[in-house]
C-alpha atoms as an extended CHARMM CRD file, in Angstrom:
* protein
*
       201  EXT
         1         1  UNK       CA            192.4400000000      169.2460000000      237.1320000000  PROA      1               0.0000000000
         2         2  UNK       CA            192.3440000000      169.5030000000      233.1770000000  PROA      2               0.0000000000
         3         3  UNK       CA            196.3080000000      170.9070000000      233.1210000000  PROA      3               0.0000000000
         4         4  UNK       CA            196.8970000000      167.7660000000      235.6470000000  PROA      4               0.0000000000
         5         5  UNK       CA            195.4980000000      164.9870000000      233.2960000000  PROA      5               0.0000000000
         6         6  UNK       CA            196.4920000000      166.6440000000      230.2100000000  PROA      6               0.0000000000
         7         7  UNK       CA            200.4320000000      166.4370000000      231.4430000000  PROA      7               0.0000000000
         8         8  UNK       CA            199.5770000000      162.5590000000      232.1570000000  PROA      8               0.0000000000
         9         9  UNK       CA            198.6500000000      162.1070000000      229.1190000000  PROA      9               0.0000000000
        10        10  UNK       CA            201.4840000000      163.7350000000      227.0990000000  PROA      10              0.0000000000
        11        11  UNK       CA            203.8270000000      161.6290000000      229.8530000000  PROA      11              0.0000000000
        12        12  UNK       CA            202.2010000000      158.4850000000      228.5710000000  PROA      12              0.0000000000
        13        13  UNK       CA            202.3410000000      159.5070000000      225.0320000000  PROA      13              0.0000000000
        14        14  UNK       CA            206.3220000000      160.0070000000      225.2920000000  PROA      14              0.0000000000
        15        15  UNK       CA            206.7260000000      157.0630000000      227.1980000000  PROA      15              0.0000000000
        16        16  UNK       CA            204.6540000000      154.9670000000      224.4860000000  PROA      16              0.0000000000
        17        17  UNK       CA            206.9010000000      156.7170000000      221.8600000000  PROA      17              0.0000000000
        18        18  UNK       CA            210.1070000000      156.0200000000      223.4520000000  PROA      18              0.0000000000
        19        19  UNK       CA            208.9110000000      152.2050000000      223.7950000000  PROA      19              0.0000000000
        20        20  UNK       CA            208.2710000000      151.9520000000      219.9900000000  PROA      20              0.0000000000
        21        21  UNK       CA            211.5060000000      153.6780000000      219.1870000000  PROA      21              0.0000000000
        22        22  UNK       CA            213.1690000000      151.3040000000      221.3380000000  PROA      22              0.0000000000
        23        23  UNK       CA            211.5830000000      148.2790000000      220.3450000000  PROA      23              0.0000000000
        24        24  UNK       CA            212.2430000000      149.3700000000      216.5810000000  PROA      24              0.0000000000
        25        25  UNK       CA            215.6840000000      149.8180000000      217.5530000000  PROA      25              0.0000000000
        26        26  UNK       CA            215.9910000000      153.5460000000      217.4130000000  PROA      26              0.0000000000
        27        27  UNK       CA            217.1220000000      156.1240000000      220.3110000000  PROA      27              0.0000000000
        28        28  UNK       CA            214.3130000000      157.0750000000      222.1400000000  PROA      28              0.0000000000
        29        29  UNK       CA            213.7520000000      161.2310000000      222.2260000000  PROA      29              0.0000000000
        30        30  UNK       CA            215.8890000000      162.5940000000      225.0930000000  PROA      30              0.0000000000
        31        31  UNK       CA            214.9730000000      166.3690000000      225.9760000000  PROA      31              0.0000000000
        32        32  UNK       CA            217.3570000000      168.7180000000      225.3080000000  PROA      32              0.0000000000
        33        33  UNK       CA            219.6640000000      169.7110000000      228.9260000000  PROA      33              0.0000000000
        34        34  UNK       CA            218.5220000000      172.7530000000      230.3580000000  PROA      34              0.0000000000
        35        35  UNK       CA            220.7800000000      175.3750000000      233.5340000000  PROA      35              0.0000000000
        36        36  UNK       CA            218.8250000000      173.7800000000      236.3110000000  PROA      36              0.0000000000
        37        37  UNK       CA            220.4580000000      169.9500000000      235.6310000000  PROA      37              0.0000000000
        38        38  UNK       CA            223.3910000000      171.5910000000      237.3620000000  PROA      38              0.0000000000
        39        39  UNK       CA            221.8650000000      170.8210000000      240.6320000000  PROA      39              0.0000000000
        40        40  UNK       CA            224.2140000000      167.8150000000      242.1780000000  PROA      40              0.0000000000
        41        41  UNK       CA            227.5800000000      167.0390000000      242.3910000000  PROA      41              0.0000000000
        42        42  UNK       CA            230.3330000000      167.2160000000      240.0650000000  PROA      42              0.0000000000
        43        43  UNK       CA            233.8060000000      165.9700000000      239.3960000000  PROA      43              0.0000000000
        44        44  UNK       CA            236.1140000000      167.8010000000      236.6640000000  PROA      44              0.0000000000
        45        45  UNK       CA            240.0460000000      169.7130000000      235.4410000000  PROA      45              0.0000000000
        46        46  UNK       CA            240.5200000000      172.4670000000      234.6200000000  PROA      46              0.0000000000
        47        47  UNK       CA            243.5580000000      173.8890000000      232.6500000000  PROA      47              0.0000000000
        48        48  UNK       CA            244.7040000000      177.2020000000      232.4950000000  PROA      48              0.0000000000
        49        49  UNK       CA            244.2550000000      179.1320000000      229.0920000000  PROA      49              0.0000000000
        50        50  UNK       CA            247.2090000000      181.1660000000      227.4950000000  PROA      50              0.0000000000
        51        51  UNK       CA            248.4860000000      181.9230000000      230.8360000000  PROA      51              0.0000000000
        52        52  UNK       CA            251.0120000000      184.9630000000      231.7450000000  PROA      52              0.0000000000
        53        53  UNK       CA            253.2110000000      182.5660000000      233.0500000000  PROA      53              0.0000000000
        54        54  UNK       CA            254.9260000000      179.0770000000      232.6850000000  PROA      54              0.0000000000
        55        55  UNK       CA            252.1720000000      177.1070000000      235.1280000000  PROA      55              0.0000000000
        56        56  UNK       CA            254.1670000000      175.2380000000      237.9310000000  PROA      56              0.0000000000
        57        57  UNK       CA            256.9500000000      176.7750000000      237.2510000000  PROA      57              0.0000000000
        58        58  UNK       CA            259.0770000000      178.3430000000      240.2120000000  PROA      58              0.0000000000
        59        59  UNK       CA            257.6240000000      181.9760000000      240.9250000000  PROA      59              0.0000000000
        60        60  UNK       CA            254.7310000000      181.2690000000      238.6360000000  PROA      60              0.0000000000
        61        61  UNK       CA            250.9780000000      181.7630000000      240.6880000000  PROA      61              0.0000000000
        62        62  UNK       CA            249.5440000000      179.7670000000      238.1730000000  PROA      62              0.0000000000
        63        63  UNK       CA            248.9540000000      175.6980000000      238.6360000000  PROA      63              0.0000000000
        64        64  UNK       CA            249.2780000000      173.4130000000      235.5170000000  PROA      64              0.0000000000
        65        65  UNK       CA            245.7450000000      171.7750000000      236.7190000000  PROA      65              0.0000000000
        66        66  UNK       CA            242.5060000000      172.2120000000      238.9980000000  PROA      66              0.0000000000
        67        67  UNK       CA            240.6350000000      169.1550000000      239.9960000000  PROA      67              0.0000000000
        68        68  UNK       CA            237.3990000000      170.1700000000      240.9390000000  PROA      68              0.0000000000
        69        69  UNK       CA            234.5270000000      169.2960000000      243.0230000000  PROA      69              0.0000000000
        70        70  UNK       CA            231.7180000000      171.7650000000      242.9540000000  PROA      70              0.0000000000
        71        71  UNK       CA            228.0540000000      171.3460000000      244.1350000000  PROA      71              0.0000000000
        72        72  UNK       CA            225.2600000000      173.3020000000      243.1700000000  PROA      72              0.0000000000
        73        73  UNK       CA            222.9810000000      173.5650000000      245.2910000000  PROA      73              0.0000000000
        74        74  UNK       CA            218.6010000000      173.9360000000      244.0940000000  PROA      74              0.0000000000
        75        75  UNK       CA            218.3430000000      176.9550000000      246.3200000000  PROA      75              0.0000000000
        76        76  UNK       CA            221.3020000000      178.6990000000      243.9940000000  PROA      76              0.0000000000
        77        77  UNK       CA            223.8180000000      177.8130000000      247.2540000000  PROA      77              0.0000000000
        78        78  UNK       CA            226.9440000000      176.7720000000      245.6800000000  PROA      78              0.0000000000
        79        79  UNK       CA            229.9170000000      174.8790000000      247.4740000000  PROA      79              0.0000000000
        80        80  UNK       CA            233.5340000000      173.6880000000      245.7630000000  PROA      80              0.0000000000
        81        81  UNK       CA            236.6050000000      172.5560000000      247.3190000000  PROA      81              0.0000000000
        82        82  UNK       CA            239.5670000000      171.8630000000      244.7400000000  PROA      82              0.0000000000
        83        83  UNK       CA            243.7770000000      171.0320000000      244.6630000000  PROA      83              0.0000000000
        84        84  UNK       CA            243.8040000000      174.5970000000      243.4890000000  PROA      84              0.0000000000
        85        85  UNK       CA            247.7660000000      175.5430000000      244.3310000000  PROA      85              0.0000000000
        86        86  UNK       CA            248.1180000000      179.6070000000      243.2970000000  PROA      86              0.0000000000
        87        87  UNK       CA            249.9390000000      180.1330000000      246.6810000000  PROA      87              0.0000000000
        88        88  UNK       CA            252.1470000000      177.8950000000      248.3760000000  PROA      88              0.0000000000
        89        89  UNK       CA            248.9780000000      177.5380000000      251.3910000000  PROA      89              0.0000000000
        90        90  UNK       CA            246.2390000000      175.7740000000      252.2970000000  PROA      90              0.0000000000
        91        91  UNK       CA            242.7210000000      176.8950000000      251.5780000000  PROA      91              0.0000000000
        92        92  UNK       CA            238.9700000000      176.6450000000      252.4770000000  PROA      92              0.0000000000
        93        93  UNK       CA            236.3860000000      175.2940000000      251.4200000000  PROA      93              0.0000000000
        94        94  UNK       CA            234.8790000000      177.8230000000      248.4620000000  PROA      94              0.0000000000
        95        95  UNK       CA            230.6430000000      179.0160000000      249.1410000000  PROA      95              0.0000000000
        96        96  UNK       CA            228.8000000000      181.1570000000      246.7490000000  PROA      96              0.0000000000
        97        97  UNK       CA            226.1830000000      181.4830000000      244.5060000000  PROA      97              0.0000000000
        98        98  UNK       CA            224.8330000000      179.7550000000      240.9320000000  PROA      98              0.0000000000
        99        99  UNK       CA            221.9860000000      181.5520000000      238.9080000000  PROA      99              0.0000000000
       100       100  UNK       CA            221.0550000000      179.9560000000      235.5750000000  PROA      100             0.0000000000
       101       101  UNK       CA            222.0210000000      182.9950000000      232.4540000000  PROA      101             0.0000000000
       102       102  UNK       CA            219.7780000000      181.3530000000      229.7890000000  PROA      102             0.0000000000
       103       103  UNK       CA            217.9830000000      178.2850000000      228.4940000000  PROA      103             0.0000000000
       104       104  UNK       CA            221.6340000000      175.8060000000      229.1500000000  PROA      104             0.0000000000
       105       105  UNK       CA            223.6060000000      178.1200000000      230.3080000000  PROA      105             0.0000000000
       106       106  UNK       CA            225.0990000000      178.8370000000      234.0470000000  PROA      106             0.0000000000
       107       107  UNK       CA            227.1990000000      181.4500000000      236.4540000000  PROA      107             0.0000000000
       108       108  UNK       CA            228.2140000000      181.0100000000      239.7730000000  PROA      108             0.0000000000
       109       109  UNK       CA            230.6480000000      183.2000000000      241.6980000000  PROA      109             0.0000000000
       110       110  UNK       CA            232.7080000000      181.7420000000      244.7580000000  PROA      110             0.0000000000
       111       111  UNK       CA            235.3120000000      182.5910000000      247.2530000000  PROA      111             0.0000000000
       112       112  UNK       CA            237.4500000000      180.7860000000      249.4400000000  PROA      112             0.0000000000
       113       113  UNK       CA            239.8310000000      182.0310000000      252.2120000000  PROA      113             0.0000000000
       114       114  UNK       CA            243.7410000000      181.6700000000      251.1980000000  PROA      114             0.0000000000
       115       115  UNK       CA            246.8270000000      181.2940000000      253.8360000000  PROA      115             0.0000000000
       116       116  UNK       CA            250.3740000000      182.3540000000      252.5860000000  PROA      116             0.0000000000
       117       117  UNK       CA            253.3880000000      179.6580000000      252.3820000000  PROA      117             0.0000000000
       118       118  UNK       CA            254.1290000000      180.7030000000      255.8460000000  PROA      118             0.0000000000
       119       119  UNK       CA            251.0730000000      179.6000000000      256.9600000000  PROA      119             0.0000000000
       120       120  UNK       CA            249.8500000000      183.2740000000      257.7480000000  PROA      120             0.0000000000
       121       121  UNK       CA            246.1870000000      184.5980000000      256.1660000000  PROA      121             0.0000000000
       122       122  UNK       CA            246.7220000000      186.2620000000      252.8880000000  PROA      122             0.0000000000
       123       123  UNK       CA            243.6100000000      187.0550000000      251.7310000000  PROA      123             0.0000000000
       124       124  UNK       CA            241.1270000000      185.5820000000      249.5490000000  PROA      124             0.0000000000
       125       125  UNK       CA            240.2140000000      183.9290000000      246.2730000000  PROA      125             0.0000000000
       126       126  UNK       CA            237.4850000000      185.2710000000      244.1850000000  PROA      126             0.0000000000
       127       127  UNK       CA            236.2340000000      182.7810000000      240.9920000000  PROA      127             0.0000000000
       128       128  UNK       CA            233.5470000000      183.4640000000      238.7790000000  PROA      128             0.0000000000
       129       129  UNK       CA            232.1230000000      180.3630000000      236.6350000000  PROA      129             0.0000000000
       130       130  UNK       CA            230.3230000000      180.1200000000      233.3540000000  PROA      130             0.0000000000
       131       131  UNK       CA            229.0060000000      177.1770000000      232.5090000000  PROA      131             0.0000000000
       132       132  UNK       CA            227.0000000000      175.3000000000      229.7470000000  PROA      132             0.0000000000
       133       133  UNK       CA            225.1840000000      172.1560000000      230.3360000000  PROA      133             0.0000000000
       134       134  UNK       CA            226.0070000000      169.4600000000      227.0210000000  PROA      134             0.0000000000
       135       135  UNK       CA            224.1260000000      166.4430000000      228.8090000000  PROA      135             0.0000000000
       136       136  UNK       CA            222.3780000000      166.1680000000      231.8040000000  PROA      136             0.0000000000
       137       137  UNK       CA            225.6190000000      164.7550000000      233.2020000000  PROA      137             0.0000000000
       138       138  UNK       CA            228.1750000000      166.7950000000      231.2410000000  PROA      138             0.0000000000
       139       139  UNK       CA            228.9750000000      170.6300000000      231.8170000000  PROA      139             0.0000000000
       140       140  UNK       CA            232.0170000000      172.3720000000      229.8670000000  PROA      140             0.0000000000
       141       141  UNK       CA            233.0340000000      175.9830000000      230.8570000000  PROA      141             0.0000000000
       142       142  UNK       CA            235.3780000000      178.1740000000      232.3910000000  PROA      142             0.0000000000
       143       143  UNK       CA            237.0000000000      179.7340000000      235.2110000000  PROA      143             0.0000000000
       144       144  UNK       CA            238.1240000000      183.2100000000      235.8460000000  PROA      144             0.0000000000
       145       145  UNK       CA            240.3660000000      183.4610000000      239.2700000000  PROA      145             0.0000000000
       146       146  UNK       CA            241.1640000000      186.6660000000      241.1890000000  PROA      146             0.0000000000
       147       147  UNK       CA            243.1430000000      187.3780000000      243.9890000000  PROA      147             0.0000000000
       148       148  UNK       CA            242.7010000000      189.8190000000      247.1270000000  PROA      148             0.0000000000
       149       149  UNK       CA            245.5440000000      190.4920000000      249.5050000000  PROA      149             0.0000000000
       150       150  UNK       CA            243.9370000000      192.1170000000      252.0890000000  PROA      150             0.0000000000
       151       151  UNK       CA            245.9130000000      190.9670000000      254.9170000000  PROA      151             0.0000000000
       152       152  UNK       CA            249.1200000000      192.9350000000      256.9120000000  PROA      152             0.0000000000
       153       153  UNK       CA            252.0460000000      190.5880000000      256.6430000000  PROA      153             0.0000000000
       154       154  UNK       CA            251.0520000000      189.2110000000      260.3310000000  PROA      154             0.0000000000
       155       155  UNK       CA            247.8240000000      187.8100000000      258.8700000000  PROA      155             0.0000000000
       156       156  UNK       CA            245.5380000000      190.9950000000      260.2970000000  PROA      156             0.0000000000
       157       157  UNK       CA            242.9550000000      192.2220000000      257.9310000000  PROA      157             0.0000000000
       158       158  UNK       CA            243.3900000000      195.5160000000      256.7190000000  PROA      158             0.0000000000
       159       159  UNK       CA            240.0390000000      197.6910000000      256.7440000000  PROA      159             0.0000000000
       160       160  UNK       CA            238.6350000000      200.6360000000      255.0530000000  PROA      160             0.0000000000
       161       161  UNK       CA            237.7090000000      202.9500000000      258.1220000000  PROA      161             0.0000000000
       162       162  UNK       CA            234.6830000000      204.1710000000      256.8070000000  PROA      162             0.0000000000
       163       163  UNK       CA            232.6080000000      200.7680000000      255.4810000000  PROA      163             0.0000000000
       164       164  UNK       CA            234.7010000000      198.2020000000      257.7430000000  PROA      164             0.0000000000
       165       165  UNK       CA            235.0980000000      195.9000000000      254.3900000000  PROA      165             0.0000000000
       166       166  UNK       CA            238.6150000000      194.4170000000      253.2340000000  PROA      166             0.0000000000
       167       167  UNK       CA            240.8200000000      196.2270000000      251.7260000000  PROA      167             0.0000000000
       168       168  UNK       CA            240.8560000000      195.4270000000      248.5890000000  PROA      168             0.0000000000
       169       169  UNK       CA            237.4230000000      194.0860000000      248.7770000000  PROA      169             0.0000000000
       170       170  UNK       CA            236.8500000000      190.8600000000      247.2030000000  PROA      170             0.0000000000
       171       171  UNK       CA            232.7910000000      191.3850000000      246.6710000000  PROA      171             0.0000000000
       172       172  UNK       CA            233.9660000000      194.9810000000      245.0370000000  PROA      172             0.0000000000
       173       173  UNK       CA            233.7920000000      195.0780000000      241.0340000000  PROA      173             0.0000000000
       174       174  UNK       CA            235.9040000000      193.0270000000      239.2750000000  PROA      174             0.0000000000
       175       175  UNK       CA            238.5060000000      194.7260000000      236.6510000000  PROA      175             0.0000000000
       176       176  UNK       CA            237.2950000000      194.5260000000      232.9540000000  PROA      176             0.0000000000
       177       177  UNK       CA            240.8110000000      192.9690000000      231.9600000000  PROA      177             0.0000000000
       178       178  UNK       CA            242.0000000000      189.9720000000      233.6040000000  PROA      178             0.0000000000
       179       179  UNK       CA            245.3420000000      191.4100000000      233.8600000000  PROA      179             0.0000000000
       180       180  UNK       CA            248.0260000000      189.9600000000      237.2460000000  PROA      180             0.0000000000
       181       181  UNK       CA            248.6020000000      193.2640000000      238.0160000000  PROA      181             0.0000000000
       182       182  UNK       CA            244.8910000000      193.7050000000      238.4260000000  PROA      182             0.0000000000
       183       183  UNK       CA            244.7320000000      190.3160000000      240.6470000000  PROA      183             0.0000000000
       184       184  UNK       CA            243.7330000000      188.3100000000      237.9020000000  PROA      184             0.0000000000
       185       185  UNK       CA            245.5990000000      185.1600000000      237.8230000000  PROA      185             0.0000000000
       186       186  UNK       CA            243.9430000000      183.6490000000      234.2150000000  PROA      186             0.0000000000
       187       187  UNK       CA            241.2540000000      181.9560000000      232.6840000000  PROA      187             0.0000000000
       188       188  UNK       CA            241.0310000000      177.8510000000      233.4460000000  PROA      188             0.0000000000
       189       189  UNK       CA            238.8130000000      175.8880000000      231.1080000000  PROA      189             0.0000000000
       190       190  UNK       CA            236.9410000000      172.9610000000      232.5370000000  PROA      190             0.0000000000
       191       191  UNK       CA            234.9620000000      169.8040000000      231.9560000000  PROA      191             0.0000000000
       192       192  UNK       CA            232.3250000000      168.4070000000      234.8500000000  PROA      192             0.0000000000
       193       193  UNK       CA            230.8580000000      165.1240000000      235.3200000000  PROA      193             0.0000000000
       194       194  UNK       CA            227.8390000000      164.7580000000      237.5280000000  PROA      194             0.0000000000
       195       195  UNK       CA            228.4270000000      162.6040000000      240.3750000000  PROA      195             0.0000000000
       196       196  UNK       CA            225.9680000000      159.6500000000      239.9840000000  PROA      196             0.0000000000
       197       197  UNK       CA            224.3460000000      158.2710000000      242.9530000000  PROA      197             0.0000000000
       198       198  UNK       CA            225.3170000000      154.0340000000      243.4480000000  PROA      198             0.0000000000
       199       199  UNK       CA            221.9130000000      153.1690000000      241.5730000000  PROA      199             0.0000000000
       200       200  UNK       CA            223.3140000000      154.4810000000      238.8010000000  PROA      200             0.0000000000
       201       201  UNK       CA            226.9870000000      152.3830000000      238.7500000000  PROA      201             0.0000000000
């Protein structure tokens, strides 16, 4: 009962604040953003960083640009679809997971099933995230992309006989280098912008 009235009364005293600032013409105090303001939906690019090949080039796995659209979910549930191009396919929609790594800061790890320019299953994407929230409504980062083959050239997965799991296994440890020749297709920087709902427009 005490804890409940003393928060109203610290929520009245920074409202009352933020009036007089206002009124004398000053920015009111905003709190500083904090990991869990990713909750919502986003729109953002990303561009690859000092990648091992010229992006959109012919032969080149790596695309010039990613327009994303992640959501992060309050139960750490995270879902993204994107124009991501590495192969000449389609591919899913990308589910995963978000945690928050410190005060403003964010991970989330995702995967999302790829088909082969022949439209045959080739495998899968694995992406880690790392995120950092500027504004409530602003989150800068990047994005680490790996890819696992684990698919016979008919599109049949190919299985480790003794744990049933892909082979290569995309939930196995990542490589400490992100190297192509280790799956790693390069580091994308990005910039998000929360979604606002119509009250907001």
């Amino acid at each position: 009962m005490h804890r409940n009235l003393a928060l109203v009364c610290v929520l009245g005293v920074v409202g009352l604040s933020n009036s007089w600032l206002e009124a004398q013409g000053q920015a009111p105090w905003v709190r500083p953003p904090i990991a869990r303001d990713a909750v919502g939906s986003w729109f953002g690019r990303a561009v690859p960083v000092d990648p091992f090949c010229l992006p959109g080039a012919p032969g080149c796995p790596v695309p010039p640009e990613i327009v994303m659209l992640p959501t992060f979910f309050a139960d750490g549930t995270f879902i993204g679809i994107d124009s991501n191009v590495f192969l000449e396919g389609d591919h899913t929609t990308a589910h995963g997971q978000w945690e928050a790594t410190s005060f403003n800061t964010l991970g989330a790890q995702f995967l999302f099933l790829q088909e082969g320019g022949n439209g045959v299953f080739a495998g899968a994407f694995r992406l880690t995230l790392d995120g950092e929230m500027i504004t409530p409504d602003l989150m800068t980062g990047y994005i680490v992309g790996y890819f696992f083959p684990f698919t016979d050239p008919a599109g049949a997965v190919v299985v480790d006989p003794e744990t049933g799991f892909p082979v290569p296994d995309p939930l196995g440890p990542l490589p400490d280098e992100c190297l192509p020749q280790l799956g790693c297709l390069g580091r994308f920087d990005f910039v998000l912008r929360r979604i606002p709902p119509p009250s907001r427009n």
